[in-house]
N, C-alpha and C positions, 0 to 999 in steps of 0.2 A: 044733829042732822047728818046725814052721811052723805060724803060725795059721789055724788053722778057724774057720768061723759068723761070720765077721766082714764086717759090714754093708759093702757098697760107700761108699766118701769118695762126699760129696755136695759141690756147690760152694758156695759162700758166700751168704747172700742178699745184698744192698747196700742198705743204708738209705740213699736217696738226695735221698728228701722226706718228709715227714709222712706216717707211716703208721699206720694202724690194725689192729688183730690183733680179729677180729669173732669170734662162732662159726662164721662161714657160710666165712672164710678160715682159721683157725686150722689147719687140717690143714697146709696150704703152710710155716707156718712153726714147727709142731711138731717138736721138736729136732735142729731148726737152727740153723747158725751164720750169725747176722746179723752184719754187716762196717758201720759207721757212712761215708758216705763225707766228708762232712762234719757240725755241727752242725745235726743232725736230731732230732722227737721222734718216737718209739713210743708211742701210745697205744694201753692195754692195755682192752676193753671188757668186762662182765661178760657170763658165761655159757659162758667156754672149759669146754673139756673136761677134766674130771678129768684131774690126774697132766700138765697142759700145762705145758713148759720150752721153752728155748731157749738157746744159748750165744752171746756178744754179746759183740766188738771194738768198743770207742772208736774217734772220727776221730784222726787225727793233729794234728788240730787243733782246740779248742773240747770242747766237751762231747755226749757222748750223753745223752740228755732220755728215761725213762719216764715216762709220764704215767698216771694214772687216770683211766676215764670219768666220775668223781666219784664211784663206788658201789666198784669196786675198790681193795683194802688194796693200798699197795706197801709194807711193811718199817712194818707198822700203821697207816698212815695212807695220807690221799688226798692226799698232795700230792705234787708231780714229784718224781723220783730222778736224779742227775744221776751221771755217771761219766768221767773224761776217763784219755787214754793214761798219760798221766806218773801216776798213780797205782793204774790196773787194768788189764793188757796185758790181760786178758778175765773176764767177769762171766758172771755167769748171772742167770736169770730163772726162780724155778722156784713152781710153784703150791703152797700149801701147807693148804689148804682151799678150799673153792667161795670164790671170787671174791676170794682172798688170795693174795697172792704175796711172798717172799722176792728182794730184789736183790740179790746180795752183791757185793761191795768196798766201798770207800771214797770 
């Protein structure tokens, strides 16, 4: 039986340098899959949009870096979330109250 209603593959974003997810950009990388290309941080700024996620690969080498603007929870607190390959082939980023967000892996 073949699938119906299924959203077109989008391509990868590439975290390439320090980036920031604002409200004024958040649409571009609403549930998207970000690609690390090397040790890079994301820092997350308060005031995305309700129900704001993302799907997010480690570099192959070093660590991916979520940051808070210092007002955003990442996993209850403000301080950096770190993620590398050899322990999370891919993480998510999913908001879980106004300006609270959930990292998961390890």
């Amino acid at each position: 039986m073949p699938l119906t209603n299924i959203a077109p593959l989008q391509s990868p974003i590439t975290i390439a340098a320090a980036t920031t997810i604002t409200p004024v950009n958040a649409g571009a990388y609403y549930d998207q899959t970000l690609v690390w290309s090397g040790a890079q941080t994301l820092t997350i700024n308060s005031g995305l949009p309700n129900g704001w996620r993302c799907r997010c690969r480690p570099p192959a080498s070093g660590n991916a870096s979520i940051a808070s603007d210092g007002t955003v929870l990442l996993n209850t607190a403000t301080t950096t979330v770190t993620r590398s390959l050899s322990s999370n082939i891919m993480f998510s980023i999913t908001q879980i109250a106004a300006d609270s967000y959930a990292v998961t892996g390890s």
